[in-house]
Chimera marker file (.cmm) of the C-alpha trace (Angstrom):
<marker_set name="trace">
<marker id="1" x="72.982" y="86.209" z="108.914" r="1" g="1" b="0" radius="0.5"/>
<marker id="2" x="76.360" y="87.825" z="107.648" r="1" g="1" b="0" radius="0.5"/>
<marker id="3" x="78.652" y="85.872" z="105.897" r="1" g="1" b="0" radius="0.5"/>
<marker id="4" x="82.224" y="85.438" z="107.021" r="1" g="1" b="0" radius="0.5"/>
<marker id="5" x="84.894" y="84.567" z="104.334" r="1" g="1" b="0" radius="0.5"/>
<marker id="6" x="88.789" y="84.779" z="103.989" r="1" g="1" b="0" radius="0.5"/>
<marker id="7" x="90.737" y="86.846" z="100.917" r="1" g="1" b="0" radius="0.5"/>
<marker id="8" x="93.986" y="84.627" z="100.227" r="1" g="1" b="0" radius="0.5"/>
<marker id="9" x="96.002" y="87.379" z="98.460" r="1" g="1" b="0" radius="0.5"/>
<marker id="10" x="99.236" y="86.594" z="96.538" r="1" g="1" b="0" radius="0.5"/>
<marker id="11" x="100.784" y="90.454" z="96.249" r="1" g="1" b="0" radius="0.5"/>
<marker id="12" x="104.166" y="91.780" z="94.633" r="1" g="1" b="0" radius="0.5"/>
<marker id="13" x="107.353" y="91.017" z="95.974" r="1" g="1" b="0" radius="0.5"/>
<marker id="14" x="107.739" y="93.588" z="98.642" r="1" g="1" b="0" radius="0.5"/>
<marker id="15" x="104.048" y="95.363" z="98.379" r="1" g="1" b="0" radius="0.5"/>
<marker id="16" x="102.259" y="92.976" z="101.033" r="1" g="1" b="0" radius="0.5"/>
<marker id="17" x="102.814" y="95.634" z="104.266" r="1" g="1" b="0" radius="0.5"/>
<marker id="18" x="101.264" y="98.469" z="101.914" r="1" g="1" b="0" radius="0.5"/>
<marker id="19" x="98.449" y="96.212" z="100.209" r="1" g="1" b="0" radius="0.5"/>
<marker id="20" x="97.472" y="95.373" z="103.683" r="1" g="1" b="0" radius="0.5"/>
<marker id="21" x="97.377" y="98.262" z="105.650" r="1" g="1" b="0" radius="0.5"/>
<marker id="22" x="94.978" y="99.286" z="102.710" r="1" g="1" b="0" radius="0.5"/>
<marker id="23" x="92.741" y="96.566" z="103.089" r="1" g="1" b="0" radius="0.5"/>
<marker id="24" x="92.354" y="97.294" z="106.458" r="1" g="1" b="0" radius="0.5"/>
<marker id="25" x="90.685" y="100.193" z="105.861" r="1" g="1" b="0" radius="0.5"/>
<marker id="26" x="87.979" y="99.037" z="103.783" r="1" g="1" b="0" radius="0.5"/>
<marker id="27" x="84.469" y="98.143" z="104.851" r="1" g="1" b="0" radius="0.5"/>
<marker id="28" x="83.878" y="94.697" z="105.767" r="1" g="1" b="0" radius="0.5"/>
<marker id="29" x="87.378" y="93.999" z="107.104" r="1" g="1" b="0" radius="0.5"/>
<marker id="30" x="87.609" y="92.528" z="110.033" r="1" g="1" b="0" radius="0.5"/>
<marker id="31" x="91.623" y="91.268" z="109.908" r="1" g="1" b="0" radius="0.5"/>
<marker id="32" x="94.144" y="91.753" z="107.279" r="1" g="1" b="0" radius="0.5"/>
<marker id="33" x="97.481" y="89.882" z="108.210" r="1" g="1" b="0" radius="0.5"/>
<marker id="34" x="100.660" y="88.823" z="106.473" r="1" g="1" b="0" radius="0.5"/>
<marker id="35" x="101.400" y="85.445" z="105.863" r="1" g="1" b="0" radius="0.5"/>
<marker id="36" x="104.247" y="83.179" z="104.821" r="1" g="1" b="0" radius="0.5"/>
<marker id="37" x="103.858" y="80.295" z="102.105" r="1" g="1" b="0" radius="0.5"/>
<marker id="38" x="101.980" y="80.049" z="98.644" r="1" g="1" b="0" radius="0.5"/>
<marker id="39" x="99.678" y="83.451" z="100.149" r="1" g="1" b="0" radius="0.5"/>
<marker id="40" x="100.921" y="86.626" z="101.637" r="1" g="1" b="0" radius="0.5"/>
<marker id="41" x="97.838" y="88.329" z="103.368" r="1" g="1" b="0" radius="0.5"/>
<marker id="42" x="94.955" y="86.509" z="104.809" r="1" g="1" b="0" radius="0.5"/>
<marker id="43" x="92.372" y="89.118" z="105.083" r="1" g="1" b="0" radius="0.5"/>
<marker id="44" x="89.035" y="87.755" z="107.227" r="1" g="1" b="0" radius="0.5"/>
<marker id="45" x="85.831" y="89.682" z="105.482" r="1" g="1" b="0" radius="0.5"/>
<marker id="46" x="82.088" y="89.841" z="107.186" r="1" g="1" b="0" radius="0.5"/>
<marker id="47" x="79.437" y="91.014" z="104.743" r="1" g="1" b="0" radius="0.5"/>
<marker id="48" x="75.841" y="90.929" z="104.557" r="1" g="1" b="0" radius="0.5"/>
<marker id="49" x="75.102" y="88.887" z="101.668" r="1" g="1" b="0" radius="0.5"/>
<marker id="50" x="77.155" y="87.534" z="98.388" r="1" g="1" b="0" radius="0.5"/>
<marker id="51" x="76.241" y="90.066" z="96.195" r="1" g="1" b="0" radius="0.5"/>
<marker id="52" x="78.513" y="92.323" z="98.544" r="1" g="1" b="0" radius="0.5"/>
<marker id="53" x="81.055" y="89.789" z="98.991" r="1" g="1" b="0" radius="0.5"/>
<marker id="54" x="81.267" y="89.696" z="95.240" r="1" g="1" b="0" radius="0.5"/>
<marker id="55" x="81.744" y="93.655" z="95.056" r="1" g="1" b="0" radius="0.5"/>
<marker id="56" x="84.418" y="93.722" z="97.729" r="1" g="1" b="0" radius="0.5"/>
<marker id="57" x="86.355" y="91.247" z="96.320" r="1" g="1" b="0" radius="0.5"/>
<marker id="58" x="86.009" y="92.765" z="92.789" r="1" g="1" b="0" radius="0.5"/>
<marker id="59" x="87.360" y="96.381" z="94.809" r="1" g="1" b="0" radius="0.5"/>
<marker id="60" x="90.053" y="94.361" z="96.426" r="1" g="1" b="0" radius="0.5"/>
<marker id="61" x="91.440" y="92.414" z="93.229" r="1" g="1" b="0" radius="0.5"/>
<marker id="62" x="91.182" y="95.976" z="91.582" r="1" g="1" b="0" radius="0.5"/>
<marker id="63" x="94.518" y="97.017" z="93.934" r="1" g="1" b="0" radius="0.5"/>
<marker id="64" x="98.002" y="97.963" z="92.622" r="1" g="1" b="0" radius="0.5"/>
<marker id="65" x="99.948" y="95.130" z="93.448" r="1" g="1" b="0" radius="0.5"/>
<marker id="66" x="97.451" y="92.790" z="94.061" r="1" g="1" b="0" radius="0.5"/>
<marker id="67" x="98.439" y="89.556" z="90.971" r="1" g="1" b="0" radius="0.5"/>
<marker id="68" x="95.969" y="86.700" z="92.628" r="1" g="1" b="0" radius="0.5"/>
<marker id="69" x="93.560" y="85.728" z="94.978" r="1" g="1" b="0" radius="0.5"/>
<marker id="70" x="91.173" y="82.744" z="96.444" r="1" g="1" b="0" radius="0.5"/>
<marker id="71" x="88.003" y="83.398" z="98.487" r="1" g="1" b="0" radius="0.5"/>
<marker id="72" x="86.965" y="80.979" z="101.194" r="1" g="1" b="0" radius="0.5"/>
<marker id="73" x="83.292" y="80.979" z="102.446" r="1" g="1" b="0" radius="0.5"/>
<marker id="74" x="83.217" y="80.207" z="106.348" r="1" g="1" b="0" radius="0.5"/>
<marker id="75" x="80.446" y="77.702" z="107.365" r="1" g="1" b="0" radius="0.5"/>
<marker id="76" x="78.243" y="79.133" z="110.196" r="1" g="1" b="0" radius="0.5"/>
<link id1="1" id2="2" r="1" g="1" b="0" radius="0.2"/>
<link id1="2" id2="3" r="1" g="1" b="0" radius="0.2"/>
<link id1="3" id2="4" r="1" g="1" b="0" radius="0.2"/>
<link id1="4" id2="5" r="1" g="1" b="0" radius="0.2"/>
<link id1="5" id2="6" r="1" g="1" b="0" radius="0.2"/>
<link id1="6" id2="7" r="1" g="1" b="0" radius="0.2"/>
<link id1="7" id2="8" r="1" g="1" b="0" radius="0.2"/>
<link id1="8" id2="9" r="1" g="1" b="0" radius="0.2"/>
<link id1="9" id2="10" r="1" g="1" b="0" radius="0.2"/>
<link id1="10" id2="11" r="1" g="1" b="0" radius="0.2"/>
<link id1="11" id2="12" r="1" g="1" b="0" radius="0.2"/>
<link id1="12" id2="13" r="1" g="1" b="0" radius="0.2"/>
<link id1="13" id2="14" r="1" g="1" b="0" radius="0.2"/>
<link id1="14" id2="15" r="1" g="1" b="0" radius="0.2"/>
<link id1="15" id2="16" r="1" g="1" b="0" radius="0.2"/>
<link id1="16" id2="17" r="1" g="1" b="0" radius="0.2"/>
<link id1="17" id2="18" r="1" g="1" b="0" radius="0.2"/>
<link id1="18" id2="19" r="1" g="1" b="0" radius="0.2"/>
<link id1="19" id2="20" r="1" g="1" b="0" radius="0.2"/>
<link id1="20" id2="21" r="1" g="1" b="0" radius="0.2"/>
<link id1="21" id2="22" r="1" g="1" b="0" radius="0.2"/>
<link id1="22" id2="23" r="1" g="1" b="0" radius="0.2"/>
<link id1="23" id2="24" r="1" g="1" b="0" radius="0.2"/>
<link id1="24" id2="25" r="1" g="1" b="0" radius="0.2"/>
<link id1="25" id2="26" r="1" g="1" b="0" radius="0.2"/>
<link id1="26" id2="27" r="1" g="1" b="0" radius="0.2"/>
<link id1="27" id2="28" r="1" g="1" b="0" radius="0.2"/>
<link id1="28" id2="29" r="1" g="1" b="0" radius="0.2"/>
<link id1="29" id2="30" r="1" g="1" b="0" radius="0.2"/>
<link id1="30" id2="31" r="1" g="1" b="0" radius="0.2"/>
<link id1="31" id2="32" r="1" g="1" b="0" radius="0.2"/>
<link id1="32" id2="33" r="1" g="1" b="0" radius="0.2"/>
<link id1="33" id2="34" r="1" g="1" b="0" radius="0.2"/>
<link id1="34" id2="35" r="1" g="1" b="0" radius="0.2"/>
<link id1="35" id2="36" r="1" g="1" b="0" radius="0.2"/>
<link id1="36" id2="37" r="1" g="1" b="0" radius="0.2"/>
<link id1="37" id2="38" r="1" g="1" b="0" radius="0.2"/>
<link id1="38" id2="39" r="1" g="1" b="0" radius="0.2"/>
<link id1="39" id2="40" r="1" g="1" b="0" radius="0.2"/>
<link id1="40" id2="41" r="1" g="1" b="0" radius="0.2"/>
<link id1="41" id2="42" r="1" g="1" b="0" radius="0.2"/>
<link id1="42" id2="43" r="1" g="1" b="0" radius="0.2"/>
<link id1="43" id2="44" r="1" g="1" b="0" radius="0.2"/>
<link id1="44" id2="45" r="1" g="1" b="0" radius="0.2"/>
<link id1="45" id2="46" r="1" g="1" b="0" radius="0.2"/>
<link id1="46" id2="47" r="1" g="1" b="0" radius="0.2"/>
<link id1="47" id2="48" r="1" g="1" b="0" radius="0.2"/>
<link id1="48" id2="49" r="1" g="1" b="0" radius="0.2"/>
<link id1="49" id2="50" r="1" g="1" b="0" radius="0.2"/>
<link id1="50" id2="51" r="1" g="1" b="0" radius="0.2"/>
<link id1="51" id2="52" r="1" g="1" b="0" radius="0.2"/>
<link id1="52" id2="53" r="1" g="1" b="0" radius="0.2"/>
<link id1="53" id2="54" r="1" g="1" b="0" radius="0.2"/>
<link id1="54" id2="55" r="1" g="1" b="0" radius="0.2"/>
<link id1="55" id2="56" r="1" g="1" b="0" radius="0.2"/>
<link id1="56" id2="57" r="1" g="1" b="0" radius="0.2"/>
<link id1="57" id2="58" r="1" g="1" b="0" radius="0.2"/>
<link id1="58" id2="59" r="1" g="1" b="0" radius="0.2"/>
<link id1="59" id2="60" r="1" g="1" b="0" radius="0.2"/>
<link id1="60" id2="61" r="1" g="1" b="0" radius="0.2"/>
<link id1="61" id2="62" r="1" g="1" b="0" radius="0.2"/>
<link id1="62" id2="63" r="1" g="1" b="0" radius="0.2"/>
<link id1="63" id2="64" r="1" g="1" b="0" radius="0.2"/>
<link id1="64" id2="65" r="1" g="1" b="0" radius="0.2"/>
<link id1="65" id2="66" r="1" g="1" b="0" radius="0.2"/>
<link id1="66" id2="67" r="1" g="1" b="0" radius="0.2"/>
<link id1="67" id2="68" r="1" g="1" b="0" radius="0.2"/>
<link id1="68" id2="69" r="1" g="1" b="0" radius="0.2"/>
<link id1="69" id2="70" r="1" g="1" b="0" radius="0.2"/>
<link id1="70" id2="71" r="1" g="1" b="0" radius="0.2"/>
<link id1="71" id2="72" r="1" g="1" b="0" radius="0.2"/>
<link id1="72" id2="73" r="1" g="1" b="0" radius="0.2"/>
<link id1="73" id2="74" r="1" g="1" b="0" radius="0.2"/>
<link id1="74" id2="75" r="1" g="1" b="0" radius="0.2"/>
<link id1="75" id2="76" r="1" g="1" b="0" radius="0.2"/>
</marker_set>
């Protein structure tokens, strides 16, 4: 069964529009939106298994721009 999960990213003032019409191009995203509050993108991810939940996230947190991020795992 895939796993869902949300990417709370906290980007540089003024970089969220660029960082995530990036994301959205990646494998494994589904939705990549910008927020308002203590996040600026939510970005909903469905992957296979952990071990490639752990490499996009590593990819992701690898972006110019990109200073912080939380990952929540969605219960089936």
């Amino acid at each position: 069964m895939p796993i869902t999960a949300y990417l709370l990213i906290v980007a540089e003032v003024g970089r969220e529009y660029e960082i995530a019409d990036r994301i959205r191009g990646m494998e494994g995203v589904r939705e990549a939106r910008i927020v308002y509050g203590e996040f600026d993108i939510v970005a909903k991810l469905e992957v296979p298994d952990l071990s490639a939940l752990d490499s996009m996230v590593t990819r992701m947190r690898a972006i110019q721009g990109i200073i912080k991020t939380s990952t929540l795992i969605a219960s089936q």
